[in-house]
C-alpha positions in Angstrom: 0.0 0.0 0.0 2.9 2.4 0.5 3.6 1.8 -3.3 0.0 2.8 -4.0 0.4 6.1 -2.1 3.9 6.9 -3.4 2.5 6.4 -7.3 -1.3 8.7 -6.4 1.1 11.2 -4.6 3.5 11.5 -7.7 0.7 11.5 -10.6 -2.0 14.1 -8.4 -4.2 11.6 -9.2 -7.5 13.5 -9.2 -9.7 9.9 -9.4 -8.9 5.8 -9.2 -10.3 3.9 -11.7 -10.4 0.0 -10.9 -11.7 -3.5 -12.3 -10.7 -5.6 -9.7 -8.2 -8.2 -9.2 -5.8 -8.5 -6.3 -3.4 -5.7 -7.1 -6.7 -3.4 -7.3 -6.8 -3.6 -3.3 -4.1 -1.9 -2.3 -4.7 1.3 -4.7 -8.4 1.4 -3.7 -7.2 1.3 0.1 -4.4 4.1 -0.6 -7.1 6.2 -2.4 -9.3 6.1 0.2 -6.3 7.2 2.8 -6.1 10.4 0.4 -9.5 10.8 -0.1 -9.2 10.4 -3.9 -12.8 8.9 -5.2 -12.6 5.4 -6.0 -14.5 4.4 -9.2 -14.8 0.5 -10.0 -16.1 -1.3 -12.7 -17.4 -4.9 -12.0 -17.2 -7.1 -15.2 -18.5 -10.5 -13.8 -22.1 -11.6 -12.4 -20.2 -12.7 -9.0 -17.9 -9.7 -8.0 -14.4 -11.0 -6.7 -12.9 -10.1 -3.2 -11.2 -6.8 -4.5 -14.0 -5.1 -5.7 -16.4 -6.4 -2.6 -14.2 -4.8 -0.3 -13.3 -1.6 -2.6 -17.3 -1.0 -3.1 -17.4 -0.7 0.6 -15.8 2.9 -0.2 -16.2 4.0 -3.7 -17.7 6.9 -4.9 -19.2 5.1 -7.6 -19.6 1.6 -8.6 -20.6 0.4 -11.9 -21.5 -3.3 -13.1 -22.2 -5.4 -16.5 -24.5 -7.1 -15.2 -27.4 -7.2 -12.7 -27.8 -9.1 -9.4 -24.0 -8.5 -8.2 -25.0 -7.5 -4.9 -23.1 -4.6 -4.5 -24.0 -1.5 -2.6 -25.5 1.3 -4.8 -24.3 0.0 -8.1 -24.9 1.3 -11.1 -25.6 -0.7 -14.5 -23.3 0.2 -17.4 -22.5 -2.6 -19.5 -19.0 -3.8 -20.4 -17.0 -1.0 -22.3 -16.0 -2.2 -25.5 -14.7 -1.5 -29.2 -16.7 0.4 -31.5 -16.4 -2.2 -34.4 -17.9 -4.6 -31.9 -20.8 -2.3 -30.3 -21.6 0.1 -33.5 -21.5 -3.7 -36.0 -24.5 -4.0 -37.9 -23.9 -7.8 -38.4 -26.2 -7.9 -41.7 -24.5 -5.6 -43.5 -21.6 -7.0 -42.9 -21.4 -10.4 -43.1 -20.5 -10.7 -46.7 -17.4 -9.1 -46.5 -16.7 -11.0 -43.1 -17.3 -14.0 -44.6 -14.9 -13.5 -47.2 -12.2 -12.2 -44.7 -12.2 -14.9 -43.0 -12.0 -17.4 -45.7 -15.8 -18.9 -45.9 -18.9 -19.3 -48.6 -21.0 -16.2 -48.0 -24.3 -18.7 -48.5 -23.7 -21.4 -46.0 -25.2 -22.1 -42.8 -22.4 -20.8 -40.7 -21.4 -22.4 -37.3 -18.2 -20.7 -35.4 -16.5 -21.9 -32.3 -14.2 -20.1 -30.1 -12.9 -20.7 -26.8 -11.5 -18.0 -26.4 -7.8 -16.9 -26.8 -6.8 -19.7 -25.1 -8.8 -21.9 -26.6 -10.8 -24.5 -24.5 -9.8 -28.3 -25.1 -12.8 -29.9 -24.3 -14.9 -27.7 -27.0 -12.5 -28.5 -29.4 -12.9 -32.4 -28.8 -16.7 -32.4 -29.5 -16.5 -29.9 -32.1 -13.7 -32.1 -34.0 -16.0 -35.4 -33.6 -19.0 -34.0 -34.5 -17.5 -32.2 -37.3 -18.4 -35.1 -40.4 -22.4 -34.3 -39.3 -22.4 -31.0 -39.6 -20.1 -30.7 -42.5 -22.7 -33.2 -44.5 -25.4 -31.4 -43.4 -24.2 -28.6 -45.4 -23.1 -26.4 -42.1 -19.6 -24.7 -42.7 -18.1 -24.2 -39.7 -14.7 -21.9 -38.5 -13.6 -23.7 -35.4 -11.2 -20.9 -33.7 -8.9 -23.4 -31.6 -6.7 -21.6 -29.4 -3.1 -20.6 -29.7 -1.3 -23.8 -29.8 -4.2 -26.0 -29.7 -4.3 -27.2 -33.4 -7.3 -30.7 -34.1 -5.1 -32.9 -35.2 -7.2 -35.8 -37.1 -6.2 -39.8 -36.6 -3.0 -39.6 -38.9 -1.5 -37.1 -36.7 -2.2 -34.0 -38.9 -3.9 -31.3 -38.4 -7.8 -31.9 -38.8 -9.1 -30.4 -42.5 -12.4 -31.4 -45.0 -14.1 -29.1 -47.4 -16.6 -26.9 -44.9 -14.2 -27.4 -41.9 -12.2 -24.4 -41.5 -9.5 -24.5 -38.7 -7.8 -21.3 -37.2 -5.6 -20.7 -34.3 -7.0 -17.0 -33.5 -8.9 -14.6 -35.4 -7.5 -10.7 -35.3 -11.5 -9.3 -34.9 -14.1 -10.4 -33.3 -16.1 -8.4 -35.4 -15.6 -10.2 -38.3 -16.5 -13.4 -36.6 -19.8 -11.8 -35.0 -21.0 -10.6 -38.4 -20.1 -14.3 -40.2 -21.6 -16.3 -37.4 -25.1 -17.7 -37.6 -24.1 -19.5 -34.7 -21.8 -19.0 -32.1 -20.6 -21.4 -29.5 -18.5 -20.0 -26.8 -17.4 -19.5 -23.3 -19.8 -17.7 -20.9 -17.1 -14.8 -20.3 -18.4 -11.1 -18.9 -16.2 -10.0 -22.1 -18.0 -12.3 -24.6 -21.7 -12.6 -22.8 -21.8 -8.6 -23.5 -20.5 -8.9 -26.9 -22.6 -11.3 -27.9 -25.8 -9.7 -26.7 -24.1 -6.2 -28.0 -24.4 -7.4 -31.3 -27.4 -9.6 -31.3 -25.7 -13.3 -32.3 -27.1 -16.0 -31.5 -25.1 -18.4 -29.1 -24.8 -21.4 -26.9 -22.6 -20.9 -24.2 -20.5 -23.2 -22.5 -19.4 -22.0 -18.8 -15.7 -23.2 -17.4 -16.7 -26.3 -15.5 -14.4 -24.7 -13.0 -14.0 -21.1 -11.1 -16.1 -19.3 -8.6 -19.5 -19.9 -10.8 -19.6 -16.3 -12.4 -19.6 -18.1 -15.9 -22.9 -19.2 -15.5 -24.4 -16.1 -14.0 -22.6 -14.0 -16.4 -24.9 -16.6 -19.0 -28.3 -16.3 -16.9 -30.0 -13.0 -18.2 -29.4 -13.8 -21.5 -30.0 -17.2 -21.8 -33.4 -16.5 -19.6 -34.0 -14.0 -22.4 -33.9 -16.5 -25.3 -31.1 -15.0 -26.2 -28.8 -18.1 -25.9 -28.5 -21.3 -25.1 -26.8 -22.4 -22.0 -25.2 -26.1 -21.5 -22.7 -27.8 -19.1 -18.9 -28.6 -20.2 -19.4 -32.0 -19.5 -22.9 -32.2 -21.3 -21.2 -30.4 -24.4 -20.7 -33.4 -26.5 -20.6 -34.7 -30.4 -24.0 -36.0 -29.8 -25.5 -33.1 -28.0 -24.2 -31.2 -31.3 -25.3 -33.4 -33.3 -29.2 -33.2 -31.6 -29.0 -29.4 -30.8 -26.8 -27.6 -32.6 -27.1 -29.2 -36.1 -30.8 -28.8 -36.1 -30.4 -24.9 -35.0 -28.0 -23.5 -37.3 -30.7 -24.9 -40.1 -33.5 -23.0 -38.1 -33.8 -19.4 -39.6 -36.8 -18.7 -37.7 -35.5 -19.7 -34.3 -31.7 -18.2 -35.1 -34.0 -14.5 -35.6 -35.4 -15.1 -32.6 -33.3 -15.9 -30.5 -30.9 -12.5 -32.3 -34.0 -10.2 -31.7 -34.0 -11.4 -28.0 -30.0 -10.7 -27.6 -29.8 -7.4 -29.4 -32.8 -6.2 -27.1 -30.6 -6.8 -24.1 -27.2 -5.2 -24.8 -25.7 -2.0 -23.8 -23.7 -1.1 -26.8 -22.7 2.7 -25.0 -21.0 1.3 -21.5 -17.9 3.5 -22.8 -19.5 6.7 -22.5 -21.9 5.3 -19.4 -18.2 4.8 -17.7 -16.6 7.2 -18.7 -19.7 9.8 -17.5 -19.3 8.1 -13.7 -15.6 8.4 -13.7 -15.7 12.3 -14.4 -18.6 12.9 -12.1 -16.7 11.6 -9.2 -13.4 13.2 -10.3 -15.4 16.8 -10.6 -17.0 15.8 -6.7 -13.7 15.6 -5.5 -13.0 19.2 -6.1 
């Protein structure tokens, strides 16, 4: 904490913004010594330690989603890029489509967990990946650094309407393309998704403190998404849920009017707007 003080001392900090995470705690704690206001911003369902204790003296406290539990808190959405929260996924999923290598008139099923990737995803993806491939579904199966399907002569997985990427520079692009998106249930994605209105089943980390799944509830309440377990996400469940709903126009619109209707696509200027109230209550 003595660190904290020296660096608010030195920069005449006039307000401290914070997300959370354990080196938040000892800046919010030093801010509140110097009566700097304390602004945090809450990104998961289930608020971690730091930002439980550091809403106990912020000036402001701002949250993604409902149902957190902390004092006084204020909903603002997850700040993000203006290609994600401005994207108009209609008009541009041709050019997406292209960018990323796929047939602009096939059903489109992509997969992503994450930059990491997310092994067990990538196991039932892989296996049920002849089925949806003969259905006529293309799908862009975002992998994870390092985490390359590999098929059973030891090279990396490949068939026509099976595209296999390591990462994808935009998420934009893969927003717009996607009919379908299956994903992790992170604060990050959850608000893009619903941001942008794609359709999605989410898959929470079997593991963690549970915020996955709350981060998932509103919008899968909504009928926005779908939500399923790690261990239920398998080939077959693919094959019984998935296949059919990428084919299902009229559900897939749905299910995008329901998403859209719940996103906060202006939780930069909603943050930003809290942040310079509390720095102009200071003086």
């Amino acid at each position: 904490m003595r660190q904290a003080r020296t660096i608010l001392a030195h920069t005449a900090a006039d307000v401290v913004v914070g997300v959370g995470g354990y080196v938040s705690t000892p800046v919010y704690l030093a801010a509140w010594t110097r009566r700097i206001p304390i602004v945090i911003h809450e990104a998961n369902a289930r608020p971690g330690i730091a930002n439980r204790v550091g809403a106990r003296i912020a000036a402001r406290v701002a949250v993604a989603f409902e149902g957190t539990g902390l004092r006084d808190a204020v909903l603002v959405g997850m700040p993000m890029r203006r290609s994600i929260s401005g994207l108009d996924r209609a008009a541009g999923r041709e050019d997406a489509r292209a960018s990323l290598g796929l047939d602009p008139d096939r059903p489109t099923l992509i997969v992503t967990g994450g930059s990491s990737g997310a092994a067990s995803l990538n196991r039932a993806v892989a296996a049920a990946v002849p089925d949806l491939v003969a259905a006529g579904i293309q799908v862009l199966h975002i992998t994870g650094r390092g985490k390359q399907v590999l098929g059973g002569d030891g090279s990396v997985l490949a068939m026509p309407g099976y595209h296999q990427v390591e990462f994808v520079d935009g998420m934009e692009h893969v927003y717009a393309a996607a009919d379908l998106l299956v994903a992790r249930a992170g604060a990050a994605t959850v608000s893009e998704v619903s941001a942008v209105g794609v359709p999605a089943v989410l898959v929470p980390l079997p593991h963690g403190n549970g915020e996955q799944r709350l981060n998932a509830a509103g919008l899968t309440e909504s009928g926005g998404a779908l939500l399923v377990d790690d261990r239920a996400f398998t080939a077959e469940w693919i094959r019984d849920t998935v296949l059919p709903l990428v084919a299902d126009e009229a559900r897939l619109a749905r299910m995008s009017r329901a998403s859209h209707a719940r996103g906060v696509r202006d939780a930069d200027r909603r943050m930003a707007d809290l942040v310079l109230a509390a720095a102009r209550g200071a003086r």
